[in-house]
C-alpha positions in Angstrom: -15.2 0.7 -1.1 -15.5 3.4 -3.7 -11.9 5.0 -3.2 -11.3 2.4 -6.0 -13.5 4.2 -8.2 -11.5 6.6 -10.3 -8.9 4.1 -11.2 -10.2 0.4 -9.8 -11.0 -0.1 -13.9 -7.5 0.3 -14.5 -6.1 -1.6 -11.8 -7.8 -4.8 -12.5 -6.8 -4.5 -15.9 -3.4 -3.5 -15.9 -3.1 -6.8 -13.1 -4.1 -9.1 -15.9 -1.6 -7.3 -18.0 1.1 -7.5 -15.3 0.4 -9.5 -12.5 2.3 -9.4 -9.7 2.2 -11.5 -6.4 2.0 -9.2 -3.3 4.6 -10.2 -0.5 3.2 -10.8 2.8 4.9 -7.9 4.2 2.5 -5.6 2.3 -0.2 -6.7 4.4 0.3 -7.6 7.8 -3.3 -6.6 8.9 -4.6 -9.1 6.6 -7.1 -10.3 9.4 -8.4 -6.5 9.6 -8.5 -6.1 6.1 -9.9 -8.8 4.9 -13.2 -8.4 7.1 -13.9 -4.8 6.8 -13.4 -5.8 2.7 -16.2 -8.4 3.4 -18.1 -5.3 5.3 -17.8 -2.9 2.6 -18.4 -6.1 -0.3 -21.9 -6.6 1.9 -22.9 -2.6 1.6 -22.3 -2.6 -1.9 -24.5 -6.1 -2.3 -27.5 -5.1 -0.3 -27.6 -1.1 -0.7 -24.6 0.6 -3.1 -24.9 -1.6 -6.2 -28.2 -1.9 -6.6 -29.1 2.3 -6.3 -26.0 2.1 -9.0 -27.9 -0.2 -11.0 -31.3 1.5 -10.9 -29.6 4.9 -11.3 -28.0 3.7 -14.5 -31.4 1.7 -15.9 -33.2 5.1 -15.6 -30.7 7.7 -16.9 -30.3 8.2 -20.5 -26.5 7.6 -21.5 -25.7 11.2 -22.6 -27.0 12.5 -19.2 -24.6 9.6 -17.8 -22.3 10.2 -19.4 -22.4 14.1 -19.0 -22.1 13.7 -14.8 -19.5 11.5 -15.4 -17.6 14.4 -17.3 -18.4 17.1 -15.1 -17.1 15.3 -11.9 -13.9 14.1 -13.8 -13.7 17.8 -14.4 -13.9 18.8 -10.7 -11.2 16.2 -10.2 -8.9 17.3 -12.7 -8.4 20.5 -10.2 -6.8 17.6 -7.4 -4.6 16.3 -10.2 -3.2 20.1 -11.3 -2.2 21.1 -8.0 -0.7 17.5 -7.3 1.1 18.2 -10.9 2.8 21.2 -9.5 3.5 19.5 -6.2 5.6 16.9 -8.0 7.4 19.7 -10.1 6.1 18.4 -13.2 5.1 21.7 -15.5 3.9 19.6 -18.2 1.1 17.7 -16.8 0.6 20.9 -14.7 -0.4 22.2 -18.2 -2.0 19.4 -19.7 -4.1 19.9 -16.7 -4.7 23.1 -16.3 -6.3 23.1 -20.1 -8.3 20.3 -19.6 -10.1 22.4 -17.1 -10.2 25.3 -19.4 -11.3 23.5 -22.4 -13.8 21.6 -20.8 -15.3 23.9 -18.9 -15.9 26.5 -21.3 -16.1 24.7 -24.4 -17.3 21.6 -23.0 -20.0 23.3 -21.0 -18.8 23.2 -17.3 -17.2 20.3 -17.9 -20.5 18.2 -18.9 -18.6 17.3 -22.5 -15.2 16.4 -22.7 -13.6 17.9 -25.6 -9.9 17.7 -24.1 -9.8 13.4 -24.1 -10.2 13.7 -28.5 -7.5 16.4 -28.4 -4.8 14.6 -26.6 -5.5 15.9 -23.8 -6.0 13.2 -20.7 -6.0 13.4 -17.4 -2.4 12.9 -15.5 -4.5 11.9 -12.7 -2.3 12.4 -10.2 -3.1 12.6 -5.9 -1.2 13.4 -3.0 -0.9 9.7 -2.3 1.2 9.7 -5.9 2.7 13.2 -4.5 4.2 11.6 -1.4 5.1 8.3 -3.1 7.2 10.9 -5.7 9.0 12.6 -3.1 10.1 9.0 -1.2 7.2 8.2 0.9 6.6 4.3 0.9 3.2 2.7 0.6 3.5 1.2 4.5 1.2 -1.4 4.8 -1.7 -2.1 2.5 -5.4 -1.1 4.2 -8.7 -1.4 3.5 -10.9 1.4 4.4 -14.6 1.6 5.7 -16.2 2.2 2.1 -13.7 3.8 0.5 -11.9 0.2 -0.3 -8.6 -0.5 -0.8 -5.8 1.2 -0.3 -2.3 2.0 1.7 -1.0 4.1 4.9 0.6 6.3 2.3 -2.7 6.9 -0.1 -4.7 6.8 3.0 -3.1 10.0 4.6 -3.0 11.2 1.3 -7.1 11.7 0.9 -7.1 14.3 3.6 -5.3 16.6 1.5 -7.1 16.1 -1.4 -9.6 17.2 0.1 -8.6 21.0 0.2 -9.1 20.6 -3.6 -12.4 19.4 -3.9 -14.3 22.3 -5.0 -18.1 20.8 -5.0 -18.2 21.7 -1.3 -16.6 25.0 -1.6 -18.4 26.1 -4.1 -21.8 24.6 -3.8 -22.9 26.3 -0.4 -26.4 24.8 -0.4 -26.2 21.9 1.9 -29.0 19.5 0.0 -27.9 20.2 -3.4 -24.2 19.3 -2.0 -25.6 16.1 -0.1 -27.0 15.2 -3.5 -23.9 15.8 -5.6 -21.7 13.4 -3.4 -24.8 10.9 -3.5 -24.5 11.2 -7.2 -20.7 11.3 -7.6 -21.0 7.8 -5.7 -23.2 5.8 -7.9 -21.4 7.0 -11.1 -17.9 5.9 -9.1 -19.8 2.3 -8.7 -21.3 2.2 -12.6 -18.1 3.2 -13.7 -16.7 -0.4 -12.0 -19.4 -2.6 -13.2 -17.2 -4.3 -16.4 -14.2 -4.3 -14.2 -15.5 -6.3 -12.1 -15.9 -8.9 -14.2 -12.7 -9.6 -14.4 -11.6 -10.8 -10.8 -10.8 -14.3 -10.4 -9.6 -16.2 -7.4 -9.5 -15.5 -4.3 -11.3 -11.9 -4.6 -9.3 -10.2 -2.1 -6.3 -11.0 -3.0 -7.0 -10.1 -6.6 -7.7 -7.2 -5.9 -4.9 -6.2 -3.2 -2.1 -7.6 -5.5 -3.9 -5.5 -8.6 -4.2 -2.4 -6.2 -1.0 -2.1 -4.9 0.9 -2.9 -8.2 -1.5 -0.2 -10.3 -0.3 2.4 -7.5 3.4 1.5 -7.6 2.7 2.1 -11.2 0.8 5.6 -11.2 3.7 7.1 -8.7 6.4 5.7 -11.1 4.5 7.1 -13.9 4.6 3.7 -15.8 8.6 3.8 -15.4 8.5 0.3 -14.0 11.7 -1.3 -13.0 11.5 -4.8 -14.8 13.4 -7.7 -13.0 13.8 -10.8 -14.4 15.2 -14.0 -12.9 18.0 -15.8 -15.3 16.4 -18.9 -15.1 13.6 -17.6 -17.6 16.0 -17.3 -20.5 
């Protein structure tokens, strides 16, 4: 349910801004999907959301706000090498001195100095990586926990992987353990206001929001606007 983490926030928003009505095709394992949504929705009720909510009632908002910077940190490795992979040499850079600004300056990442310099995140994953180099979504899919998501985006993860550096550099099993535990509930704080804004039928909402935020990311907000003459 938490794949939707790092950019859920966005997606719901940028639905409202844009929405879009899915077409059927997109999701032809709607049956599938629509009760392993209802599985993960029932984790997060009973056991994810409320260790989010008691983790963010006891922490003090700098220390908050100083794990969410250092795993954003960690993440902006995934988005540097996906950079390079999609040939593009200037978010390649824009990465790369994020991660050097923010992990010296900022303190291994725990302050982010870059964001007030103009410096933000491309963001970018192999999912974005294949959808740059041709690779269609295929069918929309809701994974076990991780939430939505596509064929494409879903093959993409296992790449990603390879960049995460919190396993490869944090050997102690525990302390790793506890770092992923961690990186989940600040994923799940960090999607408290957005969900606020669903309405409807919830999983269509958030399908419809999902795959047109991703369609936007790969497109790097280059959307192709068509418009019917009957509006004018």
């Amino acid at each position: 349910m938490l794949r939707c983490g790092k950019h859920l926030a966005l997606v719901l928003a940028f639905s409202l801004a844009a929405p879009v009505v899915a077409e059927t095709k997109s999701d032809p394992w709607e049956g599938y999907n629509r009760t392993m949504y209802d599985f993960n929705k029932s984790a997060d009720r009973y056991l994810i959301k409320p260790l989010a909510q008691g983790y963010q009632a006891v922490t003090p908002d700098l220390v908050e706000q100083g794990v969410h910077n250092f795993f954003s940190n960690l993440g902006d490795i995934t988005s540097l090498v996906n950079s390079i992979f999609q040939l593009k040499p200037d978010s390649a850079l824009q990465d790369f001195a994020r991660i050097t600004f923010n992990s010296t300056f900022g303190l291994a990442g725990l302050i982010d100095v870059s964001t007030p310099m103009g410096l933000p995140s491309s963001g970018e994953d192999f999912g974005q990586t294949l959808g740059y180099w041709g690779v269609s979504s295929g069918p929309y899919l809701v994974l076990p926990l991780f939430g939505p998501s596509s064929v494409r985006d879903a093959v993409g993860r296992v790449p990603d992987t390879y960049t995460d550096v919190w396993p490869v550099e944090v050997g102690h099993i525990p302390t790793r353990n506890s770092g992923y535990g961690l990186r989940l509930l600040d994923t799940r704080v960090s999607l408290f206001s957005a969900e606020r804004l669903i309405s409807g039928d919830e999983y269509s909402f958030v399908r419809d929001a999902y795959l047109q935020q991703r369609a936007f990311m790969v497109k790097d907000g280059q959307m192709d606007l068509k418009f019917n003459q009957d509006d004018f």
